[in-house]
LUMDREN-519036 format. One record per residue: x, y, z of N, C-alpha, C in turn; residue in one letter. Coordinates in pm, whole numbers, padded with zeros to 5 digits, always signed. Layout:
XYZXYZXYZA ...
END
This chain:
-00572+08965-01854-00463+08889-01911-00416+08787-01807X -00374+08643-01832-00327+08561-01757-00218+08553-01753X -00169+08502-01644-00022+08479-01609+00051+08442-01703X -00006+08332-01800+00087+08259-01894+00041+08384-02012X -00018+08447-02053+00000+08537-02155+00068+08660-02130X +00076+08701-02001+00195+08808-01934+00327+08756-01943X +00371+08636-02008+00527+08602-01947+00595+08631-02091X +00479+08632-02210+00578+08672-02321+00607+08819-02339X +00485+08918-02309+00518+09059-02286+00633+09101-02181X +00611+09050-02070+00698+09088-01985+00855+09069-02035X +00866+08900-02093+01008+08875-02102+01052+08963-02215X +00962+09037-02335+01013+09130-02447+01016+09240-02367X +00973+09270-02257+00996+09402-02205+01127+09372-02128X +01160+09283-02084+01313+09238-02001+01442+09228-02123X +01392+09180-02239+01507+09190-02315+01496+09297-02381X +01403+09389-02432+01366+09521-02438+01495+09614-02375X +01437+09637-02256+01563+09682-02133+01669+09671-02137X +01694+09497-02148+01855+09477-02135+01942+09517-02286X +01831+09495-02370+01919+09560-02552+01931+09749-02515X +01830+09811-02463+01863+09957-02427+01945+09984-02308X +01968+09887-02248+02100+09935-02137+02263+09887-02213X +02230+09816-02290+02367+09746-02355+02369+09802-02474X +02314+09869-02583+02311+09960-02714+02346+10117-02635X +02435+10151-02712+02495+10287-02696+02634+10224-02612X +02641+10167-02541+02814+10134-02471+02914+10165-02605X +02891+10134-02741+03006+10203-02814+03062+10297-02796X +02957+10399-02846+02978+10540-02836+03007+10590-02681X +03022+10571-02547+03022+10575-02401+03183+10597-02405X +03204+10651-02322+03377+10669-02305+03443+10624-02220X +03515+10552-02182+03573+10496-02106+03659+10565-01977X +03701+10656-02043+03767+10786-01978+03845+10916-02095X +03848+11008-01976+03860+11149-02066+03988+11206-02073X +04073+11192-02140+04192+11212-02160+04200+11360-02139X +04341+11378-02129+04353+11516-02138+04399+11609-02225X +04399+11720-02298+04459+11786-02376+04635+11735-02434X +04639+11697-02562+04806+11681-02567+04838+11557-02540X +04761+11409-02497+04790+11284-02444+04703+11211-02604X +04789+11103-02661+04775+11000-02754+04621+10936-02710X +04541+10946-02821+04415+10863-02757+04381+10754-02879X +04351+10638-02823+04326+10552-02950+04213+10543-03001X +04166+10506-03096+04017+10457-03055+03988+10368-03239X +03976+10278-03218+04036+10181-03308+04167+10157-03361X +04134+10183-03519+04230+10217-03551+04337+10354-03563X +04209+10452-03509+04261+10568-03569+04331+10672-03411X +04429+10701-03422+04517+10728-03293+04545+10908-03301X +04458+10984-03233+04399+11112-03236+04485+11181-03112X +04536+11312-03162+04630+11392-03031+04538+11563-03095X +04507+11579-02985+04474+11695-02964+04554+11836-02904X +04618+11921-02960+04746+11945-02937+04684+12098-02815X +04627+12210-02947+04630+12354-02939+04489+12382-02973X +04371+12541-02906+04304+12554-02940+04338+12717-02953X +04201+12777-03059+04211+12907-03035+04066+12924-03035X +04040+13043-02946+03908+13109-03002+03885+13257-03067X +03823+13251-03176+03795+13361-03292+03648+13418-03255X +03691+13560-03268+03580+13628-03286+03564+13658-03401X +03637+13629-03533+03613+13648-03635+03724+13589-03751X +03657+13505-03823+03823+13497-03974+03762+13580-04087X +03916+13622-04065+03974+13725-04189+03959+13649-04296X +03837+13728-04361+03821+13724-04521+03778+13841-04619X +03804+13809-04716+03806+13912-04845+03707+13869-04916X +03580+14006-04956+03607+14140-04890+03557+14166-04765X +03482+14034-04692+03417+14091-04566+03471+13965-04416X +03501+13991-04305+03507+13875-04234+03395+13772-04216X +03433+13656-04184+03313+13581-04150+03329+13560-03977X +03170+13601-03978+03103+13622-03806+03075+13520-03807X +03095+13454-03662+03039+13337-03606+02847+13389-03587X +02807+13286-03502+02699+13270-03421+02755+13334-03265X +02822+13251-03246+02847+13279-03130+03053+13299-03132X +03087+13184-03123+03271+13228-03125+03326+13114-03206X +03406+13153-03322+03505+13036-03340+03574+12951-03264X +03542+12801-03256+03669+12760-03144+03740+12642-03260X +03898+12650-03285+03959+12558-03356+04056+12506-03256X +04080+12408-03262+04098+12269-03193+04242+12182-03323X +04349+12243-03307+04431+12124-03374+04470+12010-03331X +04448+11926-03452+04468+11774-03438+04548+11711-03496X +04639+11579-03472+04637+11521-03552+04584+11385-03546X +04532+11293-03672+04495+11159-03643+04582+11059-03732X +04639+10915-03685+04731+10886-03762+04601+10752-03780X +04643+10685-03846+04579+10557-03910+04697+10436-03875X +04687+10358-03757+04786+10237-03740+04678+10115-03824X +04566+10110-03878+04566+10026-03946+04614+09991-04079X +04553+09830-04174+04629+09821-04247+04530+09881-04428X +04414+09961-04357+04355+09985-04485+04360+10122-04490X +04295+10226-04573+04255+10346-04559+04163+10369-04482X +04130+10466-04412+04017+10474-04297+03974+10641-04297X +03797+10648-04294+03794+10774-04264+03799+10802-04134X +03853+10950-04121+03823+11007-04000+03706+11035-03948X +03604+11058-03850+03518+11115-03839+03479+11228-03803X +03392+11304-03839+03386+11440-03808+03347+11457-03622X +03383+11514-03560+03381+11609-03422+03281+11640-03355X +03299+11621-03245+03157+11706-03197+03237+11733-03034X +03195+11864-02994+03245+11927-02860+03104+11882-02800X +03116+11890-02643+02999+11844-02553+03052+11931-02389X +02965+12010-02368+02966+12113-02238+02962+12057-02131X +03004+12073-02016+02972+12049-01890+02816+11988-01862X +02724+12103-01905+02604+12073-01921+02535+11951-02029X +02627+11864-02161+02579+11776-02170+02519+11810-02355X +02552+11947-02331+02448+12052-02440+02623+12017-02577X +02563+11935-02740+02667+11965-02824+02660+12026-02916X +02776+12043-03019+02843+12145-03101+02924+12048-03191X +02844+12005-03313+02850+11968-03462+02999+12058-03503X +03080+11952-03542+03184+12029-03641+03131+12120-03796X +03209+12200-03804+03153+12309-03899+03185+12205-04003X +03162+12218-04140+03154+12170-04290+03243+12298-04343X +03232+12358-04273+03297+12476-04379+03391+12559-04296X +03521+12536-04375+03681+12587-04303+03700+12697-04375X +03598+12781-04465+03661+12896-04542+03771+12990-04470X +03892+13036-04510+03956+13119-04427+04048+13088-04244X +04015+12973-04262+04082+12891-04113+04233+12856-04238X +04353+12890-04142+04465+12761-04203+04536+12708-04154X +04531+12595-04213+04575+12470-04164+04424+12372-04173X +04311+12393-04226+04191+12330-04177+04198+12174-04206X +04175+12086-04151+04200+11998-04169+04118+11916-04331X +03983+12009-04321+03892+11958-04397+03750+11902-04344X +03682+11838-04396+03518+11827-04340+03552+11616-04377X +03524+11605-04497+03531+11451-04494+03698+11439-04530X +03714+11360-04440+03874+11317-04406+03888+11164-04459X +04048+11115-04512+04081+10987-04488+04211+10939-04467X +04248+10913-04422+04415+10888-04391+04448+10707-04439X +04569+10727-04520+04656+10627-04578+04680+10544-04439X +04712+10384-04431+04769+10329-04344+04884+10377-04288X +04901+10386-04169+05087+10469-04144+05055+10581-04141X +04969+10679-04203+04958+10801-04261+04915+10925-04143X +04917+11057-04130+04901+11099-04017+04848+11245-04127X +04677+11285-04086+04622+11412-04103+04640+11499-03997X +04665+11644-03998+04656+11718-03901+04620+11871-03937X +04587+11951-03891+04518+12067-03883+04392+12121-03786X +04331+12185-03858+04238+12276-03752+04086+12205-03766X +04028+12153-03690+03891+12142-03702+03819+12281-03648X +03721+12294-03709+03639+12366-03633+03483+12381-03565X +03450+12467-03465+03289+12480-03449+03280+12577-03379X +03130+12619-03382+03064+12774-03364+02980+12732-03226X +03099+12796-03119+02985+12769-02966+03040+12876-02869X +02976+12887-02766+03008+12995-02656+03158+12942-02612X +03184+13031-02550+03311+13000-02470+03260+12907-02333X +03338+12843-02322+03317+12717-02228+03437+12612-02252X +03411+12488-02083+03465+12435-02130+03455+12309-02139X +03497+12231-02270+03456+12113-02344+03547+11990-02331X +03444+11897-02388+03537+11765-02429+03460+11722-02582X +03594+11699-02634+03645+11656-02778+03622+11520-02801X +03497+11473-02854+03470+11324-02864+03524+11270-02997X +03638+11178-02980+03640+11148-03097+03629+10992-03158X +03584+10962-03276+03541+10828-03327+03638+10758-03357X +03624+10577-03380+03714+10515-03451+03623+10554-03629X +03716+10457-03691+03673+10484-03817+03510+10410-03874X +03429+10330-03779+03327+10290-03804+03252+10366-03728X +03274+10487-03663+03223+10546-03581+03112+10492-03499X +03175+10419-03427+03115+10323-03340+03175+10279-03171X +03287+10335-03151+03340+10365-03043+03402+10537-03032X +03393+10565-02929+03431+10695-02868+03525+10713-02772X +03570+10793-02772+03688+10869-02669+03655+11038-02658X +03677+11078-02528+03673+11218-02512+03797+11279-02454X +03810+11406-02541+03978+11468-02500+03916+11600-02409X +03938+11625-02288+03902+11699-02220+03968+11852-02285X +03868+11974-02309+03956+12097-02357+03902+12202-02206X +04044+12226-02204+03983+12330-02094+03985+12501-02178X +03917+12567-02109+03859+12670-02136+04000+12794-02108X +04046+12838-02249+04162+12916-02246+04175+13005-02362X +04227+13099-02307+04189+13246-02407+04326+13289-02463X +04445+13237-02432+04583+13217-02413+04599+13305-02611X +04513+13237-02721+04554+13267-02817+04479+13410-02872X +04392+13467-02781+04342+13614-02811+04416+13668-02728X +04450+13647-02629+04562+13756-02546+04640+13802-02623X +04621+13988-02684+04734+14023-02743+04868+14071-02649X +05006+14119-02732+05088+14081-02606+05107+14262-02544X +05090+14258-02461+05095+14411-02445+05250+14451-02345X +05290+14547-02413+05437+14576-02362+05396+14691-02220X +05418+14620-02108+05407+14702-01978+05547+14788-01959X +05446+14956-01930+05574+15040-01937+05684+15060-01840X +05770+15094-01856+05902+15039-01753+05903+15225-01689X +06029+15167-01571+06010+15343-01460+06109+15419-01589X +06213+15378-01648+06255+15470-01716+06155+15549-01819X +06063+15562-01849+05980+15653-01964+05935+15782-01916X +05994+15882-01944+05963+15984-01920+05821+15984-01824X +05726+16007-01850+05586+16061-01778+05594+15948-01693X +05664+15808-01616+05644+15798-01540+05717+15814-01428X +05670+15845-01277+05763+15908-01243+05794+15772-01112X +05919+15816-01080+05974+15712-01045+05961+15616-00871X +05936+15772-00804+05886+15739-00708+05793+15868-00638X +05724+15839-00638+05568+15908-00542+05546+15981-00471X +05633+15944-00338+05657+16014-00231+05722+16162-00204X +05690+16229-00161+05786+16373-00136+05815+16380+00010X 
END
């Protein structure tokens, strides 16, 4: 091949490159907010409040088992634009990079927010999203309404809502005794 027939391959391989280093910057995050802080991302203005993790929802007649653990994540998203806009569905992403698809199906969660969402101008959805992943800890990517830009809400890894509350026994109760020593 000659020089002058290498300059058109090469230059499609140079703009090649430069369209795959510059495609995907939508979706890229700018920075990672933290749990509970207003995040914008178009139009649609997303607060990530409270999470829990489930080892199981209560249903009738049988519970439903995860894969691995329920984790719900309440939200709310308001719509400051001037049309209707969908929300987009969720996705958690690990330390490691490894993600976790929002569930389609809220059977028995309440408060669920729902699977396909849309919020009125002004209008503000909120409830539980959910998804089925190990315990870990994540960030909460969330879309504008063309799902074409991204933001990530950092979740840290907290067990706060399975802690049941356990009443520690005091020196007055009989069998314990008060002091040790003789």
């Amino acid at each position: 091949m000659s020089h002058l027939e290498a300059r058109p391959v090469l230059a499609a391989m140079i703009a090649a490159l430069f369209l795959s280093a510059c495609g995907g910057k939508s979706q890229e995050s700018s920075r990672i907010y933290p749990l509970g802080d207003k995040v914008q991302v178009g139009h649609l203005i997303y607060t990530a409040h409270e999470t829990q993790w489930l080892t199981q929802i209560q249903q009738d007649p049988t519970p439903r088992i995860p894969q691995d653990r329920f984790f719900l994540i309440r939200i709310t998203a308001v719509n400051s634009g001037g049309g209707v806009a969908a929300v987009p569905n969720m996705v958690i992403e690990n330390d490691q990079g490894k993600t976790y698809e929002e569930l389609s199906n809220g059977d028995g969660v309440p408060q669920w927010v729902g699977y396909l969402r849309e919020v009125r101008p002004a209008d503000t959805i909120q409830g539980y999203v959910v998804f089925d992943a190990p315990a870990a800890h994540y960030k909460l990517r969330v879309m504008d309404e063309t799902n074409e830009k991204a933001e990530l809400i950092d979740i840290p890894l907290s067990f706060n809502s399975e802690t049941p509350g356990v009443q520690l026994p005091t020196t007055d109760e009989p069998n314990i005794k008060k002091d040790i020593r003789h």
